[in-house]
LUMGU-363865 format. One record per residue (C-alpha): residue number from 1; x negated, y, z negated. Coordinates in steps of 0.2 Angstrom, whole numbers, plus 2048, in hexadecimal, padded with zeros to 3 digits. Layout:
N
{num = NUM | xx = X | yy = Y | zz = Z}
...
END
This chain:
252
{num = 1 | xx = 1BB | yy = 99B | zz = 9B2}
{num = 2 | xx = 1BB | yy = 9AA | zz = 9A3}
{num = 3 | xx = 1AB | yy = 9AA | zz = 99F}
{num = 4 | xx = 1A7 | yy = 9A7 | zz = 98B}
{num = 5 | xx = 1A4 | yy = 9B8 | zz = 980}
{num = 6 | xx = 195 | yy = 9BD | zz = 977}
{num = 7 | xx = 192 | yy = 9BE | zz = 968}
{num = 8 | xx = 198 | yy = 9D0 | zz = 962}
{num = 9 | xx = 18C | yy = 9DB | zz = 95A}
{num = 10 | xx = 18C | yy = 9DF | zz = 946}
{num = 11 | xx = 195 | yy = 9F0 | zz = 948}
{num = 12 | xx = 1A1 | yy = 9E7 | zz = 954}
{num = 13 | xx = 1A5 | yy = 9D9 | zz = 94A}
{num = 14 | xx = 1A6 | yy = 9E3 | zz = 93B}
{num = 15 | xx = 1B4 | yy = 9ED | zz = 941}
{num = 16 | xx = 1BD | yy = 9DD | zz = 947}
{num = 17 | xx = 1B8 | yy = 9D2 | zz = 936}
{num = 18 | xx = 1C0 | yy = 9E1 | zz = 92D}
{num = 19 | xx = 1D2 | yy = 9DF | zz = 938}
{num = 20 | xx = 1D0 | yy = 9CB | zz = 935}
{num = 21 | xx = 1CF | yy = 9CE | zz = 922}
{num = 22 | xx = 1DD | yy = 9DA | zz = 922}
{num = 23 | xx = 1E8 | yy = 9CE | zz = 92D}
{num = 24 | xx = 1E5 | yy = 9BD | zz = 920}
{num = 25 | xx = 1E5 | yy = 9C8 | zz = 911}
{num = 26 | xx = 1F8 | yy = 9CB | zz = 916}
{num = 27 | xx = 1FC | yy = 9BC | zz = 91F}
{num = 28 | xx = 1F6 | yy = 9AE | zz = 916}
{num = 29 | xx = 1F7 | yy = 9AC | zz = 903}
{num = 30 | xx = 1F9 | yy = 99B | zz = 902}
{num = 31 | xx = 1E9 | yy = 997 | zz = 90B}
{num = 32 | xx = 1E2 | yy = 9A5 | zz = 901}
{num = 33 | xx = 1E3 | yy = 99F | zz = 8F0}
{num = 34 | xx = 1DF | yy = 98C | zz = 8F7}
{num = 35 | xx = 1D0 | yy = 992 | zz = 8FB}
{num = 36 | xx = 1CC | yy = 998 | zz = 8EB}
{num = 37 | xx = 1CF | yy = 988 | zz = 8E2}
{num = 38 | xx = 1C4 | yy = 980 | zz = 8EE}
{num = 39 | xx = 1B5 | yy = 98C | zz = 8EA}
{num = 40 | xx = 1BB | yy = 98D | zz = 8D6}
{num = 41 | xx = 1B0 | yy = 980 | zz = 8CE}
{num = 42 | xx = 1A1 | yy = 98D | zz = 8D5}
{num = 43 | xx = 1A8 | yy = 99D | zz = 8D1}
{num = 44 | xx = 1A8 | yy = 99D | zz = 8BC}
{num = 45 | xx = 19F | yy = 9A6 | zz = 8B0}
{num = 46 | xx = 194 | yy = 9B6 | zz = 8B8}
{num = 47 | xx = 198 | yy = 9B3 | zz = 8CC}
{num = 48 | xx = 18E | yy = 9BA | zz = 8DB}
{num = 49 | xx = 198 | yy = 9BC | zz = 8EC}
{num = 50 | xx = 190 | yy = 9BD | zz = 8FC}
{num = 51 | xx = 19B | yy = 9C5 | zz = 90B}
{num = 52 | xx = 1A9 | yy = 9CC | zz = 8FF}
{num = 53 | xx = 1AF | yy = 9D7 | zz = 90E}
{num = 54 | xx = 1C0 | yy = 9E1 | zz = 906}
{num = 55 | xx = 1BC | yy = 9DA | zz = 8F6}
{num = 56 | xx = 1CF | yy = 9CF | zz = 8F4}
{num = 57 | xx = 1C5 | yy = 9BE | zz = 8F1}
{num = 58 | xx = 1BA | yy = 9C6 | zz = 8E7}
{num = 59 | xx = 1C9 | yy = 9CC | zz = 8DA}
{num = 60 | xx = 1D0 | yy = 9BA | zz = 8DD}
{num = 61 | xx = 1C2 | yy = 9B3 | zz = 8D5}
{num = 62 | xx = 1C5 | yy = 9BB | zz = 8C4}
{num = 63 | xx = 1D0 | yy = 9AC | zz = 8C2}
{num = 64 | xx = 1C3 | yy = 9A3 | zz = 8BC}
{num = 65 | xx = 1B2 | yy = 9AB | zz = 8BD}
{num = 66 | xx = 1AF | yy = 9B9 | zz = 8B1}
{num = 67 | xx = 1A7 | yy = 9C5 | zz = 8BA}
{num = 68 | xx = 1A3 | yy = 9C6 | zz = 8CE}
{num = 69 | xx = 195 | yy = 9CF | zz = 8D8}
{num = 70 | xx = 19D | yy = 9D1 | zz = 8E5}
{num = 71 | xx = 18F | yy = 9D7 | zz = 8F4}
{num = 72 | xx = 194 | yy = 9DD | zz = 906}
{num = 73 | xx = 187 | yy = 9E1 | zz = 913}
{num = 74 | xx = 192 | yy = 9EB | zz = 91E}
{num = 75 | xx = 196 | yy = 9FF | zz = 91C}
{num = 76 | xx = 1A8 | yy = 9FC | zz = 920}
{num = 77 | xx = 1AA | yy = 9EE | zz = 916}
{num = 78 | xx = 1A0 | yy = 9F4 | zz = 905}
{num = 79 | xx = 1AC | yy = A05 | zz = 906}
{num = 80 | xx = 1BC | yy = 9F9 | zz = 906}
{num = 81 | xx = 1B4 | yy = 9ED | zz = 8F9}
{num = 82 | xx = 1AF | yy = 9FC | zz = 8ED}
{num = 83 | xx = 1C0 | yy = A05 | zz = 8EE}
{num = 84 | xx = 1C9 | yy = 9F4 | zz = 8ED}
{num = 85 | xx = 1BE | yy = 9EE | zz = 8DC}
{num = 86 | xx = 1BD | yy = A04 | zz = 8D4}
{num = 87 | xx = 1C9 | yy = 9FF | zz = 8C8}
{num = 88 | xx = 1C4 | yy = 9EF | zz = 8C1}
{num = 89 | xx = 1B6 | yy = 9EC | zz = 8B5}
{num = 90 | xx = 1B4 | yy = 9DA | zz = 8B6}
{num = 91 | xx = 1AE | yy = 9DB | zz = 8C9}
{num = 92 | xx = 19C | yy = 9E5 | zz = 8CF}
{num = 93 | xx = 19C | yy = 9EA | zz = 8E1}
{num = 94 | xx = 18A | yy = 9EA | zz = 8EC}
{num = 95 | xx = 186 | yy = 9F1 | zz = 8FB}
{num = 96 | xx = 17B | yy = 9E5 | zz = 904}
{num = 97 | xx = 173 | yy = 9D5 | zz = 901}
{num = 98 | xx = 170 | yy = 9C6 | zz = 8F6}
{num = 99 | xx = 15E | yy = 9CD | zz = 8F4}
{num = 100 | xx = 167 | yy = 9DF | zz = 8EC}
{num = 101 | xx = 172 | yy = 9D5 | zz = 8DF}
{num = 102 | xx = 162 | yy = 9CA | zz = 8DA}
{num = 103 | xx = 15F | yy = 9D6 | zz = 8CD}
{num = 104 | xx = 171 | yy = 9D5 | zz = 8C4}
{num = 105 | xx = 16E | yy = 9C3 | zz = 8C3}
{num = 106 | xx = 16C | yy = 9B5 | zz = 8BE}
{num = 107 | xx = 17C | yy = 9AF | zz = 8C3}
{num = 108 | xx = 185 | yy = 99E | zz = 8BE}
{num = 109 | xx = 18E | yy = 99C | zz = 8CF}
{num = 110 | xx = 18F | yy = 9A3 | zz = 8E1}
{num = 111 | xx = 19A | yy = 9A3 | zz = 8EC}
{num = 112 | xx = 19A | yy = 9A5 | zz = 8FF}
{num = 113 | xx = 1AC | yy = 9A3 | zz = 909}
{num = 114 | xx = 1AB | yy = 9A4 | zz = 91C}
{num = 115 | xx = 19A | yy = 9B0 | zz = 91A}
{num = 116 | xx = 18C | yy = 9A5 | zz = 91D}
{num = 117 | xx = 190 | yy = 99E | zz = 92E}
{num = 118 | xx = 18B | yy = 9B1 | zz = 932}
{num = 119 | xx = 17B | yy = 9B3 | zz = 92E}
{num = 120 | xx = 16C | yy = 9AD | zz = 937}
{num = 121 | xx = 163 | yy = 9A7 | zz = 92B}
{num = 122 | xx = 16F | yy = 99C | zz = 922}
{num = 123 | xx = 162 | yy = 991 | zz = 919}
{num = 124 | xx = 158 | yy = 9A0 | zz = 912}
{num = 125 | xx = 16A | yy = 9A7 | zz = 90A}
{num = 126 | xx = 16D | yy = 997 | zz = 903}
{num = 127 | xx = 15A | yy = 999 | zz = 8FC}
{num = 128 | xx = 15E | yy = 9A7 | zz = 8F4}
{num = 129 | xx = 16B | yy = 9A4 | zz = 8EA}
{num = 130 | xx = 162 | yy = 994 | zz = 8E4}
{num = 131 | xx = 156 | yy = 9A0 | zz = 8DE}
{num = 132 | xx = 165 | yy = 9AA | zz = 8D6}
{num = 133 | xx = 170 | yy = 99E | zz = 8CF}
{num = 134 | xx = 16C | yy = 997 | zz = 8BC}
{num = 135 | xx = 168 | yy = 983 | zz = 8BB}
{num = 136 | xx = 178 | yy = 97B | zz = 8BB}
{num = 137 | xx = 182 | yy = 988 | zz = 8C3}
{num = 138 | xx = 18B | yy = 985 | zz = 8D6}
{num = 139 | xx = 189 | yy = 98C | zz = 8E5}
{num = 140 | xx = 19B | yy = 98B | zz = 8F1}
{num = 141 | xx = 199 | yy = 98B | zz = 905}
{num = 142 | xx = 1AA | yy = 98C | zz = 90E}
{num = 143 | xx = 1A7 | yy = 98E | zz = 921}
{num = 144 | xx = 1AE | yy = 98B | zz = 932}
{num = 145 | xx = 1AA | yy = 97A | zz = 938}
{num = 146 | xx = 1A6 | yy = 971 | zz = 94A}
{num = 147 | xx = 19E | yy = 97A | zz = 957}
{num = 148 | xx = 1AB | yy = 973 | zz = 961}
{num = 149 | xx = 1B8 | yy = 981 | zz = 95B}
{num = 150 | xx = 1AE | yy = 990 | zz = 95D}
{num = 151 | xx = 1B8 | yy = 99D | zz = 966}
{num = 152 | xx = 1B5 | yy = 9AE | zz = 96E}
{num = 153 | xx = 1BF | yy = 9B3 | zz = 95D}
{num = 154 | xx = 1B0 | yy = 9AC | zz = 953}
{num = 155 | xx = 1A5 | yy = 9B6 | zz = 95D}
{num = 156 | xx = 1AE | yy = 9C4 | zz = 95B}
{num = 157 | xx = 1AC | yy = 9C3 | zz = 948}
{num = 158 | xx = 198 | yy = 9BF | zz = 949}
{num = 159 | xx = 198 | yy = 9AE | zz = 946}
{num = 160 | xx = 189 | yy = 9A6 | zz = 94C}
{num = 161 | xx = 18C | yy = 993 | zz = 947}
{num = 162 | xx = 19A | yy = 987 | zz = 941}
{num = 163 | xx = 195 | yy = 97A | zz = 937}
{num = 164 | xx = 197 | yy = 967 | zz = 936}
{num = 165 | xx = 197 | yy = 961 | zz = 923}
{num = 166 | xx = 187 | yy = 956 | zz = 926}
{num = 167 | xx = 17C | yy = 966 | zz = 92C}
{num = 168 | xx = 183 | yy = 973 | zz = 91F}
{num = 169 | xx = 180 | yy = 964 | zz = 911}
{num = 170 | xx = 16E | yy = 962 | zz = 918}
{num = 171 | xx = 16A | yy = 977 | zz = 917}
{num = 172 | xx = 16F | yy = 974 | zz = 906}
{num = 173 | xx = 164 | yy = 967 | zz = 903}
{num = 174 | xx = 155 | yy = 970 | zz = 90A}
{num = 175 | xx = 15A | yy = 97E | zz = 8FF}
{num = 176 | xx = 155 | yy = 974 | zz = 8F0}
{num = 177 | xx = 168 | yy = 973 | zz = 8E8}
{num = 178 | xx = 170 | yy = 95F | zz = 8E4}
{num = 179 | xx = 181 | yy = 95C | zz = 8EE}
{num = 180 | xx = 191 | yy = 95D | zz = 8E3}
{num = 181 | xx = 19F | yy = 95E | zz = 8EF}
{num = 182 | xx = 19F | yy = 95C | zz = 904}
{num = 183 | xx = 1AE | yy = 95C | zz = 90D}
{num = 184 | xx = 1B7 | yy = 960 | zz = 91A}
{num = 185 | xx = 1C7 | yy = 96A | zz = 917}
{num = 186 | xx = 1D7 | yy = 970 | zz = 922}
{num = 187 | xx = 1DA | yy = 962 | zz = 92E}
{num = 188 | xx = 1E9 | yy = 968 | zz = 938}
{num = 189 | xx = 1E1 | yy = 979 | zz = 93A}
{num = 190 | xx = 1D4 | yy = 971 | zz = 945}
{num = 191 | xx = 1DF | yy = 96F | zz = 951}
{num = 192 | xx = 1E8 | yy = 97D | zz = 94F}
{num = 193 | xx = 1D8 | yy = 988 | zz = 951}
{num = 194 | xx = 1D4 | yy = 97D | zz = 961}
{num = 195 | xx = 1E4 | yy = 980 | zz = 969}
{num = 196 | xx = 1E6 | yy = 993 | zz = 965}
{num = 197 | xx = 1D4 | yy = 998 | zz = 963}
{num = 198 | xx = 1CB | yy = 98E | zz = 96E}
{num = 199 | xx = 1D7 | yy = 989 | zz = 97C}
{num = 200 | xx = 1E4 | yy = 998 | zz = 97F}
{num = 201 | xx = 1D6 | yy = 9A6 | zz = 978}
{num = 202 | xx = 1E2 | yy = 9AE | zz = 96C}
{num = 203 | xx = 1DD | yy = 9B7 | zz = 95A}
{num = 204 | xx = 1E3 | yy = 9A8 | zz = 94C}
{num = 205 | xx = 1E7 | yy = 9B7 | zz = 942}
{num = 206 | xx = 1F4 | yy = 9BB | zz = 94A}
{num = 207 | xx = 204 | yy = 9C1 | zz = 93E}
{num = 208 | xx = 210 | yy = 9B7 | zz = 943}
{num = 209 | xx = 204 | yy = 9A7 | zz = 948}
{num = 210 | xx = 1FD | yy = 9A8 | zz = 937}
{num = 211 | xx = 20B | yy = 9AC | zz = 92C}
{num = 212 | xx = 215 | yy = 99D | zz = 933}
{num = 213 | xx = 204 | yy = 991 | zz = 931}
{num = 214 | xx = 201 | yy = 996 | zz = 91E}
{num = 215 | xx = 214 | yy = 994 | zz = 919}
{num = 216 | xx = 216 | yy = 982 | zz = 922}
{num = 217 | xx = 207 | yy = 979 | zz = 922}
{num = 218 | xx = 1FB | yy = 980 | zz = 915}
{num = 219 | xx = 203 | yy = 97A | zz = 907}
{num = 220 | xx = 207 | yy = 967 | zz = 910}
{num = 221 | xx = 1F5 | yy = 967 | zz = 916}
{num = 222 | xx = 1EF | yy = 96D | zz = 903}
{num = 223 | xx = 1F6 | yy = 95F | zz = 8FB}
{num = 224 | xx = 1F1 | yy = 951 | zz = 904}
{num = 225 | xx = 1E1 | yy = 957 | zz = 905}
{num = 226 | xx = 1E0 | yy = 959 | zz = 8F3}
{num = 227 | xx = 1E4 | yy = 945 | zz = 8F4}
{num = 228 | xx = 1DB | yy = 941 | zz = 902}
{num = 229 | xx = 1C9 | yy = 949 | zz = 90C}
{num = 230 | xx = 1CC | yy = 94A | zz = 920}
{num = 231 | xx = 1C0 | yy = 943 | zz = 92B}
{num = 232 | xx = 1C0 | yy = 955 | zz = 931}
{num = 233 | xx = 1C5 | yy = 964 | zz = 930}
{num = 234 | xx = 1C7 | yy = 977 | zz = 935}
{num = 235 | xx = 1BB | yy = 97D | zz = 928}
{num = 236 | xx = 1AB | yy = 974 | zz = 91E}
{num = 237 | xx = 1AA | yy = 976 | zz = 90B}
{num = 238 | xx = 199 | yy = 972 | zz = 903}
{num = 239 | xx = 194 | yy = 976 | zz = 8F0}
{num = 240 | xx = 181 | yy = 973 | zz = 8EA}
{num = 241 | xx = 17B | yy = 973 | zz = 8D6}
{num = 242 | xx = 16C | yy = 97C | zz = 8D3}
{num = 243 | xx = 160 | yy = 96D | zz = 8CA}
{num = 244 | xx = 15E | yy = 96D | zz = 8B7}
{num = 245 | xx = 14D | yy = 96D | zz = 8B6}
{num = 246 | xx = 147 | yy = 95E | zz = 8AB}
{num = 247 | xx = 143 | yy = 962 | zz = 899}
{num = 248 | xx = 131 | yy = 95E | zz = 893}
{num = 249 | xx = 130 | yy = 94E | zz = 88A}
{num = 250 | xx = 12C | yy = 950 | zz = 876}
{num = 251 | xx = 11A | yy = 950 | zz = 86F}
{num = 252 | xx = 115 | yy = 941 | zz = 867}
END
């Protein structure tokens, strides 16, 4: 029996994250900009995004949000981000953490798509931007789901968990924000991750694997699940209000 791989280091992963991003940037518009209307009731007005990596989702967020901050840890990744954002104003590259944007904030929104299942302190991130986002605004998770998927190709990338929607909901809620949204999202591509991922150990970004998935079934499985929520799904998409604090009552 192949034994399972470990979970590759942060230099590792970053050079194989930065080929993944490469490979969907290219591959797969249509699942692309579906995921950007699932995030976009979180990403208006003055938008922080953790994770930006090359910077392409964060440019795709000026569709609706005004301005992004977009914030990469990685060296490799923050000199793709910057080159990629030099030229438009509207978008403010960071080289680091949630903790080095808090100062260009408050923010009205946040926005966190396939990041957070990478970092091991999941609940304290969500913290964090709690702290950072104005009362009202939303906060968007979209992540991997069921730990039954994870493959060596997720290790490869550094992801430490997938998520079910009840235990991403719950770090939500322990985070102090109210649940707008929880769903699962991407049904056929639950088995399709299963099959190629998991069972025959193959990269799911694979050109030809990829291209032929976003052109066929993205846009079939979009719109029934624009109609419809799955009782599963590939990925987990969870958006959290930060609580209007209660106005004091009026002197008599």
């Amino acid at each position: 029996m192949r034994r399972r791989a470990e979970r590759a280091s942060f230099e590792d992963a970053d050079i194989a994250l930065e080929r993944t991003l490469e490979e969907l940037d290219a591959n797969v518009p249509n699942y692309n900009e579906w995921l950007r209307t699932l995030v976009a009731p979180a990403a208006r007005g003055k938008v922080i995004e953790l994770g930006a990596g090359m910077g392409t989702f964060s440019l795709a967020l000026l569709e609706t949000a005004e301005h992004v901050v977009a914030v990469e840890p990685s060296d490799r990744g923050s000199v793709a981000l910057i080159a990629s954002t030099r030229d438009n104003a509207r978008v403010t590259p960071v080289h680091g953490y949630a903790a080095d944007a808090a100062r260009l904030g408050p923010f009205d929104g946040a926005v966190m798509s396939n990041v957070l299942e990478h970092i091991e302190d999941d609940e304290g991130t969500l913290r964090e931007l709690f702290a950072m986002v104005r009362p009202g605004g939303l906060v968007a998770v979209y992540s991997p789901a069921f730990e039954l998927l994870m493959s060596d190709f997720d290790r490869a990338i550094g992801h430490v968990r997938r998520y079910r929607k009840r235990d991403l909901t719950k770090k939500f809620e322990h985070a102090g924000f109210e649940i707008t949204e929880a769903r699962y999202v991407n049904l056929p591509g639950f088995f399709a991750w299963l099959l190629v991922s998991r069972l025959l150990r193959k990269r799911p970004t694979d050109s030809a694997l990829s291209r032929i998935y976003d052109r066929r079934v993205v846009p079939v499985t979009r719109l029934i699940e624009r109609r419809v929520r799955p009782p599963f799904g590939q990925s987990v998409l969870v958006i959290g209000r930060v609580p209007v604090s209660p106005q004091p009552l009026p002197e008599n």
